[in-house]
C-alpha positions, 0 to 999 in steps of 0.5 A: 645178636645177628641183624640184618639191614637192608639198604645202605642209604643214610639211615640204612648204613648209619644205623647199622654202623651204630649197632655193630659199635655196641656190638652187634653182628650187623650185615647191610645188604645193598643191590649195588654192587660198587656201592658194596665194594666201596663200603668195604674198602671204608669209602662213605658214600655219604658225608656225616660226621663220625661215621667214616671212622665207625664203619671202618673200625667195625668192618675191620673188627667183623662186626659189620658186614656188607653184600649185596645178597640178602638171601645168603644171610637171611636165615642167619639173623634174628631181625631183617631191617627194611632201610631202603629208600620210599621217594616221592611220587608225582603225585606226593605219595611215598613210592613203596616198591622198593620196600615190597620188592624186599618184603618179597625176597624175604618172603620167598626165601626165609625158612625159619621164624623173623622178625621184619622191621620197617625202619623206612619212613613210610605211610600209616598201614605200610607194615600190615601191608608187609605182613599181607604180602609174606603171609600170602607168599609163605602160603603159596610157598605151602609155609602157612605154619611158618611164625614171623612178626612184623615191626615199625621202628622209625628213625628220628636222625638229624642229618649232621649229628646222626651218630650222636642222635643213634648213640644217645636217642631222646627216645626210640618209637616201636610200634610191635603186635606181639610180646616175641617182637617187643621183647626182641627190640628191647634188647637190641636197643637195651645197651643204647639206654642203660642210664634211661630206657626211653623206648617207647612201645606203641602199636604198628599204626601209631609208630607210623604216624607218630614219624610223620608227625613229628616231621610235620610239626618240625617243619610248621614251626619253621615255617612259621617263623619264617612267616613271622619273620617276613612279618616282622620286616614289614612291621618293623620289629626284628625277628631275632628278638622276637624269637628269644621272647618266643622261645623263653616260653617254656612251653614252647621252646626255642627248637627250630624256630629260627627264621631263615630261607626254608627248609629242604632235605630227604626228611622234611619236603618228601613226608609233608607231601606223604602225610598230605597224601594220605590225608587225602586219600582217606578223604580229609584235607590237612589244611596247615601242612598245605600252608606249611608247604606253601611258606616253605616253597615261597620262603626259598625264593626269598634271596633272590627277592631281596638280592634283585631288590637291592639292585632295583632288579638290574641284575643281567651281567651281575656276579654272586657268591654263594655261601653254602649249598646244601640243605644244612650244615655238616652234610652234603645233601642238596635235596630241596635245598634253597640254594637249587632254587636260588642259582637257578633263578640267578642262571636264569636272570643273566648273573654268574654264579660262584659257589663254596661249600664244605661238602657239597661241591660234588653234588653240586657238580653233578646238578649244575655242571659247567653252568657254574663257578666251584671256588676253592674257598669263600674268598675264591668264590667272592672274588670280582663278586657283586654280592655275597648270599648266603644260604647254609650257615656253615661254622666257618662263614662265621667270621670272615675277614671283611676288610679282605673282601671289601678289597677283591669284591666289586659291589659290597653287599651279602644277603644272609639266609640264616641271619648269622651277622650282625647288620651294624657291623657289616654297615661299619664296614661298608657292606650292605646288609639284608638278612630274614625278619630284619628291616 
């Protein structure tokens, strides 16, 4: 089987990467010319776990093509993927010209039958939207007669743990109109769920939705925990144990209930703000994923509160650590990340930022430039430092060696985003402790 993808972006290049190591003929199509020559000499322009060593091993085995002409292979494969970028717009819709400008280019240059899959996260009704352009373009091209079916194939990747998530899927949502298509992706994805076939065949409509909504439910857990969590410190209950009781109930489970200083990423901020959108635009208000995102925007000021309030707001000339930058672990996206939110407010209140993270310092560099401290280590970025906060919970922040900075820190204290320490062995130790949810 031969398929094209179309965008070379985090779920564009992972995706196709992942089937060409079950040995499809995969060509990732990109417009940008140094982003293709750089796949091609094995750079990743992203950072994710496993994926360096996949892309290289199936490049070199030609099962995994990149260009940056879509035309030239169009009419070679039997599915064209759309993976390109819908990023938000002023007014929280998903901008779609991306997606329509390639829906276009197929259009105007496929002379045999195709299967168009959406794999863009998209607002409910994108596809027959698709299949209302090629249509109209084959017609005015006198190809009416042309046969081509149109799909909905949503991803559902963590970034961190994308390449285990697309080698081993809890399942796989296809929203299809037609026997050709359904029949089409079930045996591209058949050798991906040789133990337990958990594809999941559905109308296109649906298959949209149901990405939308899963999104937006894992994003109001979060916060609501994180709402709980600020309770719970008021109240004088620990959300930890809180949380173990919460999730020990079968049917609610532990997934995403830990408190911490809010969400962020490509995935989460971008498709609350769409489904809002769409909700609105057909005249019905989603009144819990307002509140899910108004938590969320003031969760993320949460430790620079509780770092000023330690200091009872005397923080002008002070210096910070901080301990991680990107949205999450194992990746270096900073899109909405609580850590912009954060050196933003510390810049802006007088105090020095020093800032680590594993992966992340480049994107960093290019956000805030020479505002700030890049440290080569945690230790680097602590030295003569008032305070510690940290805002990713990165594996090796862990377990620190305290008595070393409990020596190169002037002031003694760590604010902990992600409630990774333990208050009373950091007290013993000298160091003041403010995590989430704890009094």
């Amino acid at each position: 089987m031969k398929i094209a993808i179309v965008g070379t972006g985090y779920v564009g290049l992972v995706s196709g990467a992942c089937f060409a190591e079950m040995g499809v003929d995969v060509t990732c199509v990109d417009i940008a010319e140094e982003k293709i020559e750089s796949l091609k000499q094995g750079i990743i322009p992203i950072y994710e776990p496993g994926l360096k060593n996949i892309v290289q091993r199936n490049y070199s085995a030609q099962r995994l093509h990149f260009t940056t002409d879509l035309t030239a292979v169009l009419n070679g494969v039997d599915i064209v993927f759309i993976a390109v970028g819908t990023p938000s717009g002023e007014d929280g819709s998903a901008d779609l010209s991306y997606v329509f400008r390639v829906a276009e280019t197929i259009a105007e240059n496929m002379t045999k039958p195709a299967l168009i899959v959406t794999k863009s996260t998209v607002p409910v009704g994108t596809s027959h939207k698709i299949k209302e352009l090629v249509s109209a373009k084959l017609a005015q091209r006198g190809l009416s007669d042309l046969e081509f079916d149109v799909a909905s194939n949503p991803e559902f990747l963590k970034e961190g743990a994308a390449v285990d998530d697309f080698m081993s899927p809890d399942r796989v949502v296809v929203g299809v109109e037609s026997e050709r298509a359904e029949k089409l992706m079930a045996r591209l994805y058949r050798p991906f769920m040789l133990n337990n076939f958990r594809v999941i065949f559905m109308d296109i409509l649906s298959s949209e939705m149901t990405k939308y909504a899963s999104n937006a439910m894992l994003a109001t857990r979060i916060s609501f925990m994180n709402d709980i969590a600020n309770l719970s410190e008021r109240v004088g209950a620990d959300v930890n144990m809180v949380r173990r009781g919460l999730g020990s109930d079968s049917r609610i489970g532990r997934s995403f209930l830990y408190p911490g200083c809010g969400y962020g990423g490509s995935c989460f901020p971008k498709d609350i703000k769409a489904l809002i959108k769409v909700a609105a635009d057909t005249g019905y208000e989603m009144k819990v994923l307002k509140a899910v995102e108004a938590v969320n925007d003031a969760q993320k000021t949460i430790l620079f509160q509780k770092f000023s309030e330690f200091f009872n707001g005397e923080i002008a000339g002070k210096t910070v650590a901080v301990w991680g930058l990107s949205f999450k672990p194992e990746t270096d996206d900073m899109r909405d990340a609580p850590s912009i939110t954060l050196i933003n407010s510390l810049l802006s209140s007088g105090v020095s930022v020093r800032v680590y993270d594993p992966a992340a310092m480049k994107e960093a560099a290019h956000r805030f430039g020479d505002a700030i401290y890049y440290a080569t280590d945690i230790y680097d970025a602590a030295n003569d430092a008032d305070a510690i906060i940290v805002p990713t919970e990165w594996k090796e922040f862990r377990i620190p060696n305290w008595q070393i900075l409990k020596k190169i820190m002037r002031s003694h204290v760590v604010v902990d985003g992600r409630n990774i320490y333990n208050r009373a062995d950091l007290e013993s130790q000298g160091f003041g402790y403010k995590g989430i949810g704890q009094k």
